[in-house]
PANU-436440 format. One record per residue (C-alpha): x, y, z negated. Coordinates in Angstrom, 2 decimals. Example, Ala and Ser with C-alpha at 12.3 -4.5 7.8 and 13.67 -1.06 7.14 Angstrom:
BEGIN
+---------+---------+---------+
|      px |      py |      pz |
+---------+---------+---------+
|   12.30 |   -4.50 |   -7.80 |
|   13.67 |   -1.06 |   -7.14 |
+---------+---------+---------+
// end
This chain:
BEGIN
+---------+---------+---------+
|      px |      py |      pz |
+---------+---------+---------+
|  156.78 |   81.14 | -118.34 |
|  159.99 |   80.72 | -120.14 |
|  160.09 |   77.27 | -119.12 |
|  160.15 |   78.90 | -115.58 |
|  161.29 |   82.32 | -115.02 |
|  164.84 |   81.17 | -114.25 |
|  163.70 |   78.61 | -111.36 |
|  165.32 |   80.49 | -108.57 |
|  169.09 |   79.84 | -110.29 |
|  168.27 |   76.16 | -110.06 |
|  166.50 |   75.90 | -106.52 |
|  169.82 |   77.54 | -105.29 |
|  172.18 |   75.31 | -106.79 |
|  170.39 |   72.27 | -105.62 |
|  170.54 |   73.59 | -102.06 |
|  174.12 |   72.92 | -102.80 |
|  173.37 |   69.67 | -104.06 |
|  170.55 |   67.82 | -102.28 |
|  170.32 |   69.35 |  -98.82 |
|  167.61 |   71.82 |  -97.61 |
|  165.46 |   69.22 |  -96.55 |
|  165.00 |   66.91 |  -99.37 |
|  164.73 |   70.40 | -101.46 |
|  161.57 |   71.42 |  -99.44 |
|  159.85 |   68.22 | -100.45 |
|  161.49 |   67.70 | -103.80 |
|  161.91 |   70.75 | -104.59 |
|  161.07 |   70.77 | -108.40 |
|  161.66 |   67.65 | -109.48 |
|  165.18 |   67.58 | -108.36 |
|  165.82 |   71.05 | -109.72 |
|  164.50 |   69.59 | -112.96 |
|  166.76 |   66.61 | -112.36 |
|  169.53 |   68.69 | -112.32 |
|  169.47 |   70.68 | -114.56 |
|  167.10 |   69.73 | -117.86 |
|  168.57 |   67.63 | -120.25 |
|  167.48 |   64.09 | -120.58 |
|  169.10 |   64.00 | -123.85 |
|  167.02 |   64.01 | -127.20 |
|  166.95 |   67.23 | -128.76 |
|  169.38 |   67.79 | -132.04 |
|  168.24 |   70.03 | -134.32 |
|  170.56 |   72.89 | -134.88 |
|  172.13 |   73.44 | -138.24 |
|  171.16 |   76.47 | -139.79 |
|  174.67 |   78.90 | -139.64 |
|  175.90 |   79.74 | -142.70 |
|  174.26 |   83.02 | -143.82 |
|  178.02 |   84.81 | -143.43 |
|  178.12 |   83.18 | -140.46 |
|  177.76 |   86.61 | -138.01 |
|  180.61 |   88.16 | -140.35 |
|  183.41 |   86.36 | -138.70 |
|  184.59 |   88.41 | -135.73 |
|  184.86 |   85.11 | -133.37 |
|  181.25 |   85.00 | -133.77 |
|  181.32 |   88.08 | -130.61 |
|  181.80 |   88.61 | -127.67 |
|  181.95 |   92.38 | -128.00 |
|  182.18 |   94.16 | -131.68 |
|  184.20 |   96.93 | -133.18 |
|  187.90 |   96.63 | -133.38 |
|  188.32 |   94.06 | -130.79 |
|  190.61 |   97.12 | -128.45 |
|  191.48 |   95.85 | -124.70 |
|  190.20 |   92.48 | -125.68 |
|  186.16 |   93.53 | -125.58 |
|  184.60 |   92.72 | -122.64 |
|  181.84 |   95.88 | -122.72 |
|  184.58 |   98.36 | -123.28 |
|  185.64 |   97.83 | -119.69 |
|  185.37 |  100.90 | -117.18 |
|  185.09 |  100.15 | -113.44 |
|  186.23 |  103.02 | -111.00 |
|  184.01 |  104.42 | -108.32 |
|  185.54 |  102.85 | -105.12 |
|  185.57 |  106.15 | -103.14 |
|  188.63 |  108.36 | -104.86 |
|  186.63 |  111.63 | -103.93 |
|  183.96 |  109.96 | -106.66 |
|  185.93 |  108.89 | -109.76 |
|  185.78 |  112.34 | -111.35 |
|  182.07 |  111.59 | -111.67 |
|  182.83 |  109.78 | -115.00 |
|  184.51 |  110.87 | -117.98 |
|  187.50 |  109.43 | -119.47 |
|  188.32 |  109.19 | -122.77 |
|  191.09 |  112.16 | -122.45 |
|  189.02 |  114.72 | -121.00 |
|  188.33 |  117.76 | -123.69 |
|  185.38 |  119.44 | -121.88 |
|  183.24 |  115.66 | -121.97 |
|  180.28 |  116.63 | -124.46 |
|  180.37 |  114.04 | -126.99 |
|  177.60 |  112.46 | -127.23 |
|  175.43 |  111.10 | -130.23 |
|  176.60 |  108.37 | -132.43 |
|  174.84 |  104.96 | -131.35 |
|  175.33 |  101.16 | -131.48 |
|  174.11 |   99.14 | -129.50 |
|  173.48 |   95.40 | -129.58 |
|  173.05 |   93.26 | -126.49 |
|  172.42 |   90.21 | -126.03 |
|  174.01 |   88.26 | -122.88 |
|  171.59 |   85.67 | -120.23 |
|  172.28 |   81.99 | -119.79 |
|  175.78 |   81.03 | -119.50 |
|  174.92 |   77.56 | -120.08 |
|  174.46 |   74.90 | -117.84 |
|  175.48 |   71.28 | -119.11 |
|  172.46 |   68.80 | -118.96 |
|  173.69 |   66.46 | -121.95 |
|  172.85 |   69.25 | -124.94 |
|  169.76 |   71.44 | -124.95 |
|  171.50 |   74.01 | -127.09 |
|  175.42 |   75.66 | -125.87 |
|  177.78 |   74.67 | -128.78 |
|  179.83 |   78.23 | -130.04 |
|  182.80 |   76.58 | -128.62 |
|  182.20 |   76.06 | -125.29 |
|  184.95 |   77.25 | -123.09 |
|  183.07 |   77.42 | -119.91 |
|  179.87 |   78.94 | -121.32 |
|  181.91 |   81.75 | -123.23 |
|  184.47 |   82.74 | -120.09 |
|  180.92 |   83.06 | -118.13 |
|  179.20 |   84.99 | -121.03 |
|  182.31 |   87.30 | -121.06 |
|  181.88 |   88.23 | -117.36 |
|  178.36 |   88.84 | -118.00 |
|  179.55 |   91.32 | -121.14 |
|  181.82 |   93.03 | -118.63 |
|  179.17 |   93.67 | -116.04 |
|  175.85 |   94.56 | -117.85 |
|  177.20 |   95.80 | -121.11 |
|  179.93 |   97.78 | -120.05 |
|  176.95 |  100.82 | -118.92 |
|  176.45 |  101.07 | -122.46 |
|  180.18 |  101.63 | -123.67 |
|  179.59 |  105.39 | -124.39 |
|  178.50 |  104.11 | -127.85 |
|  180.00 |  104.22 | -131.21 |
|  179.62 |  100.77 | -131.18 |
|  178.64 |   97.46 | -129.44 |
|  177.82 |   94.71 | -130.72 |
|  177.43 |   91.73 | -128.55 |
|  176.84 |   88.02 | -130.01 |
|  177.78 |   84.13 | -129.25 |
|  174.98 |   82.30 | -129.90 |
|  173.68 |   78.73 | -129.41 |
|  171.86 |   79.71 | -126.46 |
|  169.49 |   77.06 | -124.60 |
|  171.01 |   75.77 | -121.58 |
|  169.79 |   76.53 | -118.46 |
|  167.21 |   73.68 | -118.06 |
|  165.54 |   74.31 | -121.01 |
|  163.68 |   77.11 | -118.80 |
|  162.22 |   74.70 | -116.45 |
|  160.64 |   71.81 | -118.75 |
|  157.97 |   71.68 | -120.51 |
|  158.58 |   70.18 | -123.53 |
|  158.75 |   70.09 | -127.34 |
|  162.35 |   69.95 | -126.88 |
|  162.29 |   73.06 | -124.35 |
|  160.77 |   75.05 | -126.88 |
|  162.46 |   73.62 | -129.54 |
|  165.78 |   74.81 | -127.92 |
|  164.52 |   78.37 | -127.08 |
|  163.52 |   78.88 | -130.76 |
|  166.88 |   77.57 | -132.13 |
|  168.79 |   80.07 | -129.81 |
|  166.61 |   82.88 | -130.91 |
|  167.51 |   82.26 | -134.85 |
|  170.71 |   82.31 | -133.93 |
|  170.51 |   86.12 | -132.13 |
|  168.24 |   86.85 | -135.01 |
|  170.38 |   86.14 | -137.31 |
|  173.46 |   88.21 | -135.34 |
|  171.01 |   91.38 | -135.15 |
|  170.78 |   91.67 | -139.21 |
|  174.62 |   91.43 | -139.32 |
|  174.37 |   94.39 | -136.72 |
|  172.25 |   96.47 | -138.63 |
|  173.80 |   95.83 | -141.88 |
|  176.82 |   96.53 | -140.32 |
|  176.27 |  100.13 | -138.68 |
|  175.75 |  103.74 | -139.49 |
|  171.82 |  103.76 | -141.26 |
|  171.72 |  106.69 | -139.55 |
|  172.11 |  106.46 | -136.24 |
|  170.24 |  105.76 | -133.59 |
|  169.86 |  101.91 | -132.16 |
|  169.95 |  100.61 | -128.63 |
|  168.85 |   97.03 | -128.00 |
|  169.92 |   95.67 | -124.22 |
|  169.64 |   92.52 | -122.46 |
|  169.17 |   90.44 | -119.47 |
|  167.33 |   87.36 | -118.74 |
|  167.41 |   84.54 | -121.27 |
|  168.95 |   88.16 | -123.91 |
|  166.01 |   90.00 | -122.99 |
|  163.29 |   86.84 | -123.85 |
|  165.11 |   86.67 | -127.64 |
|  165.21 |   90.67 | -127.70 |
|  161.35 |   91.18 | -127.05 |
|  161.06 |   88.42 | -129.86 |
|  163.11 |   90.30 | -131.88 |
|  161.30 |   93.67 | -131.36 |
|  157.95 |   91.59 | -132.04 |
|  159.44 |   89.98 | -135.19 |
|  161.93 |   92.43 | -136.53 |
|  161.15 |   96.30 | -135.65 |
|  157.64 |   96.55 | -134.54 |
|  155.34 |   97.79 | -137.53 |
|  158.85 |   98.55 | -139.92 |
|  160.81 |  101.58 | -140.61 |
|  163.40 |   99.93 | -138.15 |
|  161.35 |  101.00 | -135.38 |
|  162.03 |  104.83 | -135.53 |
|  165.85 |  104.27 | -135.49 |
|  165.41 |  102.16 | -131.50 |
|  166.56 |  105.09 | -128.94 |
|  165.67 |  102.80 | -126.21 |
|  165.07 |   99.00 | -125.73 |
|  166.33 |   97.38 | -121.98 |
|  164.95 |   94.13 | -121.77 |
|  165.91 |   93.56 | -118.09 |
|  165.35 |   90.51 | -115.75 |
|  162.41 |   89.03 | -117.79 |
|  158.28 |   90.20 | -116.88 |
|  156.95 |   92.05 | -119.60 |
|  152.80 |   92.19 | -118.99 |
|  151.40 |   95.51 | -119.52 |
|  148.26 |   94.24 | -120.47 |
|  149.26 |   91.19 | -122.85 |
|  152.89 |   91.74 | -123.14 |
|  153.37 |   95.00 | -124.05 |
|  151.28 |   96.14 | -126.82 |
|  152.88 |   93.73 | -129.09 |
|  156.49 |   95.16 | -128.84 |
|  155.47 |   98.49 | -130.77 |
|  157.37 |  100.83 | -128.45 |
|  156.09 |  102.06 | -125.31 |
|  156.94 |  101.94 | -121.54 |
|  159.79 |  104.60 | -121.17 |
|  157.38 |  106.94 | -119.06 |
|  160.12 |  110.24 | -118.41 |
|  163.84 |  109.97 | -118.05 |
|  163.90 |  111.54 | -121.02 |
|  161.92 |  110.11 | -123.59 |
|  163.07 |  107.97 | -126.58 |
|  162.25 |  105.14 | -128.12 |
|  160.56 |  103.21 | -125.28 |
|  161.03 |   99.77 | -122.95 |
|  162.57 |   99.72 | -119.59 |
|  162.46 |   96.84 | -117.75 |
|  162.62 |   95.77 | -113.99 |
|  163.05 |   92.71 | -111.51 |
|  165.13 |   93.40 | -108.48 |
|  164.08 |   92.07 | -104.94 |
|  165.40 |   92.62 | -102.08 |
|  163.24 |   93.08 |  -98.87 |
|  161.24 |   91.20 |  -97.44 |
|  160.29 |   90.09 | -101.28 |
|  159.31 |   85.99 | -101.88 |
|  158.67 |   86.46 | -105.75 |
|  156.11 |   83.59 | -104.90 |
|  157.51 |   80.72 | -107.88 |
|  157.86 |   83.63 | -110.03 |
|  154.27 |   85.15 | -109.73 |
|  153.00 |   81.83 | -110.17 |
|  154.83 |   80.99 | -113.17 |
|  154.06 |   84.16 | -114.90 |
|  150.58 |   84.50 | -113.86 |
|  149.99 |   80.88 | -115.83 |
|  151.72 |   81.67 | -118.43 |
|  150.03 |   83.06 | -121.83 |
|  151.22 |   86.80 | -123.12 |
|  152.21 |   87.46 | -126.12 |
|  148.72 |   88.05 | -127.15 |
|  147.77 |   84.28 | -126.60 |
|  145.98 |   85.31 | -123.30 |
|  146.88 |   84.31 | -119.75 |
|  149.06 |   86.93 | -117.73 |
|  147.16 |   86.08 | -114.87 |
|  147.73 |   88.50 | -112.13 |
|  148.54 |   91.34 | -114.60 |
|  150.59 |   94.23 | -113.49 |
|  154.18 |   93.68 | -115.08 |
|  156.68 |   96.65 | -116.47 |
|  158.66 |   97.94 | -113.58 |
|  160.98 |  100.89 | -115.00 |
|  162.77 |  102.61 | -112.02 |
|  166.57 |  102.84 | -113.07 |
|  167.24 |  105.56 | -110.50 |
|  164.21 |  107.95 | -112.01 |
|  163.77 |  106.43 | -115.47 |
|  160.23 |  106.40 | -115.53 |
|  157.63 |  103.78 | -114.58 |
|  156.69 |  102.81 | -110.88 |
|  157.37 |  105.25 | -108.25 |
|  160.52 |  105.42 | -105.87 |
|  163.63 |  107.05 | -104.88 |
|  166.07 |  106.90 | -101.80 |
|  169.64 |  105.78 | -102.23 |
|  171.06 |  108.96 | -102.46 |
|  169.82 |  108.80 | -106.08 |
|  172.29 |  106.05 | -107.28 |
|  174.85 |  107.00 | -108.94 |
|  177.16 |  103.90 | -108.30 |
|  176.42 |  100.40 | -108.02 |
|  178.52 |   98.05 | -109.64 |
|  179.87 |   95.52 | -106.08 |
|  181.40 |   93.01 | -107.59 |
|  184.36 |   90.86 | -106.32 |
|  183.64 |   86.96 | -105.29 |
|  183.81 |   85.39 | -108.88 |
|  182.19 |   88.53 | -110.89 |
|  185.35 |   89.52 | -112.57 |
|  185.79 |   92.74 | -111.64 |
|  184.14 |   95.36 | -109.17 |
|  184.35 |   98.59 | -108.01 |
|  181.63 |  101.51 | -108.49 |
|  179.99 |  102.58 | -104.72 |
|  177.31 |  105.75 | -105.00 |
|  174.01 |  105.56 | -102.67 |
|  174.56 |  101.83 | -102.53 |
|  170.74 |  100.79 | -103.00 |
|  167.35 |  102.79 | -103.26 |
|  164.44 |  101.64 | -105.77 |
|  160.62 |  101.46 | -105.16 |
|  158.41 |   99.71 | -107.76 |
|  155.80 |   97.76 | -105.70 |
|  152.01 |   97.27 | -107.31 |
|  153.35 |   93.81 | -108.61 |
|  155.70 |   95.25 | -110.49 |
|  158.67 |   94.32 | -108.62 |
|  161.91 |   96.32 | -107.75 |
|  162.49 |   96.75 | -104.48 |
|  165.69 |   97.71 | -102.99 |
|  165.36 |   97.57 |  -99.18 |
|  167.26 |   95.96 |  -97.04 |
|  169.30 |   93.54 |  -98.60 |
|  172.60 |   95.09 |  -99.97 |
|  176.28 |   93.05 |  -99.86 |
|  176.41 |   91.97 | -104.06 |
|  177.96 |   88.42 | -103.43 |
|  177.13 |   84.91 | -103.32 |
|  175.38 |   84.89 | -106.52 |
|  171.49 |   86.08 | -104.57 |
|  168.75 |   83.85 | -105.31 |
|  166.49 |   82.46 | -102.62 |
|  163.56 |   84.69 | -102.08 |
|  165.95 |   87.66 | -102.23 |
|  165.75 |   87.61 | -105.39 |
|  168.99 |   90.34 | -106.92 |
|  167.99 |   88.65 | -110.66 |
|  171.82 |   88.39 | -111.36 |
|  172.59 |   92.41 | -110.21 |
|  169.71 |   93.83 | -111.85 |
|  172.19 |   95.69 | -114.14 |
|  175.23 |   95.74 | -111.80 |
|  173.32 |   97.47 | -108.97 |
|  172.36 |  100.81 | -111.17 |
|  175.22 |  100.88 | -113.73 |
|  175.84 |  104.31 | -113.45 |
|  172.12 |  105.29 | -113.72 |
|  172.29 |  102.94 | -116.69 |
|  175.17 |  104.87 | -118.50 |
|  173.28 |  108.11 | -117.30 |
|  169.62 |  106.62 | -118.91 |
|  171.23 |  105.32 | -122.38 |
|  172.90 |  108.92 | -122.43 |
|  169.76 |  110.84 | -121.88 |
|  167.24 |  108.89 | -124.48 |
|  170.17 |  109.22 | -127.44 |
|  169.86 |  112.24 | -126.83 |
|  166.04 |  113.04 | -126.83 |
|  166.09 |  110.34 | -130.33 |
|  165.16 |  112.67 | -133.49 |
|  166.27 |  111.04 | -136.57 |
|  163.08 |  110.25 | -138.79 |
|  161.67 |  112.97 | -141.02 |
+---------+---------+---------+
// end
């Protein structure tokens, strides 16, 4: 599965690269070719346990100012809308609770030679920074965010199987790990947590809930976990997180997390991946129903029109920036467990065959988002 999941990035690319008829014989094996490293794998040196203190060790952390990435506030496109969100000078905005948050950005990392991103790499942190901007930036009503570099697998790492795949994957995940016990060391013991991610983020967060908060005290402080663009079974998935499905817009301390496709839907290499792929209770997922949280409702399943989206983040042609557009996209949850969105909407270049909106999961309800994180702070009751 993790091997996988992020096929679709690959198959486009190599499109690009091969020509559409050698891809629909070759399909795989030149995806793999370009794109998994034929390098052996180095182990990573442990950090140093201060490592995380350093504030170059973030993307996004307190006291960066204009400089942090998830601080960044788009404006709704249509003037008539932009008094839909708060600014920082307006009295009458009801503050809301004190929260950090700690997200954790997808693959930025594409380099074949290295199964692991060095800290330094210029390419793979300018990317990871336009990822912050996009999919953190929803959760910037917080106290705090909290955002780590880390030695992330590169891209190909998700589509071997290998002792050096997994090898890779594990050393990236230390490296988060070890950023998310700076993070709680470093905030408020008292308030509330919210964990978010997306893609290759979201596979090291549901390791982290499984590792780090499910079963300990930990877990009552988690207002809300979004572990977006990666298939979390309900059957074998699931019950080893510790938290719940978010079932009600409202509720707190619970898991949201969706797939977007566009219609018509060819999730085909992504069933099949995830159906032979074992849970996290050693079990095959099989044809098991997977998590599908509805951003626009914030419950499980179920549907709503456009008119219920609050602004959808369009970006421009490189991702850098974007402008906010309400009623831009409706959401349905199929019996998969997919997202559907309809037709398919304008987002850029960056859609993956299949229709697959993987890279605008976040961008394409990020006012829903802001509206979600807002609502389950404030349902959180401190523990007793």
């Amino acid at each position: 599965m993790a091997r996988k999941f992020l096929y679709f990035v690959a198959f486009c690319i190599v499109v690009v690269i091969a020509g559409a008829f050698a891809l629909a014989i070759w399909s795989q094996q030149l995806t793999r070719l370009a794109f998994v490293p034929s390098a052996e794998f180095v182990e990573q040196s442990p950090l140093a346990a201060n490592a995380y203190q350093d504030p170059a060790m973030w993307l996004s952390r307190p006291g960066m100012g204009v400089n942090d990435p998830a601080r960044w506030q788009p404006a709704f496109e249509d003037e008539n809308d932009r008094s839909l969100l708060p600014t920082p000078a307006d009295p009458e905005e009801e503050k809301p609770r004190e929260f950090a948050v700690f997200f954790v950005h997808p693959t930025s990392f594409l380099d074949r030679n290295r199964w692991n991103a060095p800290l330094d790499d210029a390419e793979a942190n300018r990317i990871a920074r336009i990822y912050a901007r996009g999919m953190a930036s929803p959760f910037n009503q917080s106290s705090e965010i909290w955002a780590p570099k880390y030695r992330q697998a590169t891209f190909g790492a998700f589509l071997a199987e290998s002792p050096e795949a997994t090898k890779a994957i594990d050393a990236a995940y230390r490296d988060v790990r070890d950023a998310f016990r700076v993070f709680l060391a470093s905030v408020d013991p008292d308030d509330p947590i919210v964990l978010a991610g997306h893609s290759q983020g979201s596979l090291h967060l549901l390791r982290l809930l499984r590792e780090e908060v499910a079963g300990k005290p930990l877990a009552t402080r988690v207002a809300a976990v979004y572990a977006v663009g990666w298939p979390i079974s309900l059957e074998h998935d699931l019950p080893a997180l510790g938290l719940p499905a978010c079932a009600t817009a409202e509720q707190a301390g619970c898991v949201m997390s969706w797939s977007t496709f566009a219609e018509p839907a060819d999730p085909g290499p992504l069933l099949e991946s995830y159906s032979e792929s074992k849970g996290f209770d050693g079990q095959l997922r099989g044809d098991s129903a997977f998590l599908c949280s509805n951003p626009l409702t914030g419950g499980i399943g179920g549907s709503a029109d456009a008119g219920a989206n609050l602004g959808a983040l369009v970006p421009n042609g490189d991702l850098s920036h974007g402008s906010l557009i309400r009623g831009y996209a409706p959401a349905r949850c199929d019996d998969r467990g997919l997202l559907l969105i309809g037709a398919p909407p304008e987002m850029g270049d960056a859609v993956l065959p299949g229709n697959n909106y993987h890279v605008y999961d976040i961008p394409l309800f990020w006012a829903n988002l802001r509206e979600d994180v807002r609502r389950r702070v404030s349902a959180w009751t401190p523990p007793r």
